[in-house]
MARSE-359034 format. One line per field, with one value per residue (C-alpha): residue number from 0; x, y, z. Coordinates in steps of 0.25 Angstrom, whole numbers, always signed. Layout:
residues N
seq = [NUM:...]
x = [X:...]
y = [Y:...]
z = [Z:...]
//
This chain:
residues 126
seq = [0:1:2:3:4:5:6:7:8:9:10:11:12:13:14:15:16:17:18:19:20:21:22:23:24:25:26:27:28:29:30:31:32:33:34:35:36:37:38:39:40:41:42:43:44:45:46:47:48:49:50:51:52:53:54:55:56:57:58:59:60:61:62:63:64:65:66:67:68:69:70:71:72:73:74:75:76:77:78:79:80:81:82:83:84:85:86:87:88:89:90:91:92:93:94:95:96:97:98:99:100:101:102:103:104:105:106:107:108:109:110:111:112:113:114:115:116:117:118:119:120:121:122:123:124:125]
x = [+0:+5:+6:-6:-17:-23:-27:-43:-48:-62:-76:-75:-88:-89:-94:-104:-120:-118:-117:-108:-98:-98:-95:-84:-77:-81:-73:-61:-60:-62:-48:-45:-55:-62:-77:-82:-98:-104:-109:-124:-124:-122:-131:-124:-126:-122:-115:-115:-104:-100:-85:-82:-75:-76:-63:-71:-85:-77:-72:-87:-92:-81:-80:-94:-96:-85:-90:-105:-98:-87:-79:-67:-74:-72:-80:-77:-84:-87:-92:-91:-82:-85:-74:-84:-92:-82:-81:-96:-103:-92:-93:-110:-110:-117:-129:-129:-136:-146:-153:-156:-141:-145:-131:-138:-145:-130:-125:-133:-132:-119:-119:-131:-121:-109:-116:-122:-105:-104:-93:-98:-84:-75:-66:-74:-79:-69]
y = [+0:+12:+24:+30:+22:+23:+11:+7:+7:+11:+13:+12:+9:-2:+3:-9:-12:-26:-35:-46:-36:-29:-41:-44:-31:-31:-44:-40:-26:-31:-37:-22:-15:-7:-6:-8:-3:-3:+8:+0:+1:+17:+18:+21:+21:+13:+21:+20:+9:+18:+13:+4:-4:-13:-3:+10:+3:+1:+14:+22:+13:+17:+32:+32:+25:+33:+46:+41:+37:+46:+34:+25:+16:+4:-2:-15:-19:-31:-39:-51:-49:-62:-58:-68:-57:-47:-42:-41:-40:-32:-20:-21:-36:-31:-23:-37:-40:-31:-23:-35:-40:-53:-58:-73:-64:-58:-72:-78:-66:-67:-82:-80:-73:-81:-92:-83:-79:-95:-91:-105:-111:-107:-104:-93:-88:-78]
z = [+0:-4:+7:-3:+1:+15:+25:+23:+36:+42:+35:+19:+9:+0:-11:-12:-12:-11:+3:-2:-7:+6:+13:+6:+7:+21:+24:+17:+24:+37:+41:+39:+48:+38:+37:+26:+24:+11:+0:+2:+18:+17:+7:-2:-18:-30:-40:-54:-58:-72:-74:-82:-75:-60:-55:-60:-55:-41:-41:-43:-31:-22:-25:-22:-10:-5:-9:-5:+10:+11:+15:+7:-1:-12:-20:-31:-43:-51:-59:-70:-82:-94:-103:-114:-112:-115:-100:-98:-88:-82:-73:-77:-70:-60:-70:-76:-63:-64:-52:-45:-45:-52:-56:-59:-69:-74:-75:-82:-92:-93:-95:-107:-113:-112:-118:-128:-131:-132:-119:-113:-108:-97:-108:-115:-101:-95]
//
């Protein structure tokens, strides 16, 4: 660590609506005595993911959970990247999902269209 960066310790936000996600974070900041509370237990909103890529989606999530709070906060971003789909669904997996956040639904999709791309084998699947 260089002497530019500062120690993480007390309250920070996780720039998260999701429970299981928090749990995680929560279990691998804890050895470290940070609390970790979440952008959904303050109430906080959910920006508009507008980057173009999980780093930039990350980035609006934080920035504006730390703004929101007035706390140091980090976000992630994911999703599923099927290269047979030429990199779809990507940063939109989670759109794919829908309001309802049915990623059987997305999956299901996603394997419609692999078989529609003939990517049936592990080979043709990356």
């Amino acid at each position: 660590m260089s002497s530019s960066h500062r120690k993480l310790s007390g309250r920070i936000v996780i720039a998260t609506h999701n429970p299981g996600k928090l749990a995680e974070m929560r279990e691998l900041l804890a050895p470290y005595g940070v609390e970790a509370v979440s952008a959904g237990e303050l109430s906080l909103g959910e920006p508009d993911e507008t980057g173009e890529t999980f780093q930039a989606n990350a980035r609006i999530k934080a920035v504006a959970a730390a703004d929101a709070a007035q706390l140091p906060a980090f976000a992630d971003d994911s999703g599923i990247v099927v290269h047979a789909l030429d990199g779809a669904p990507g940063i939109y997996s989670a759109r794919w999902a829908g309001p309802d956040k049915d990623f059987t639904a997305a999956m299901t999709r996603i394997e419609r269209l692999l078989h529609e791309r003939g990517a049936t084998g592990p080979d043709k699947r990356g």
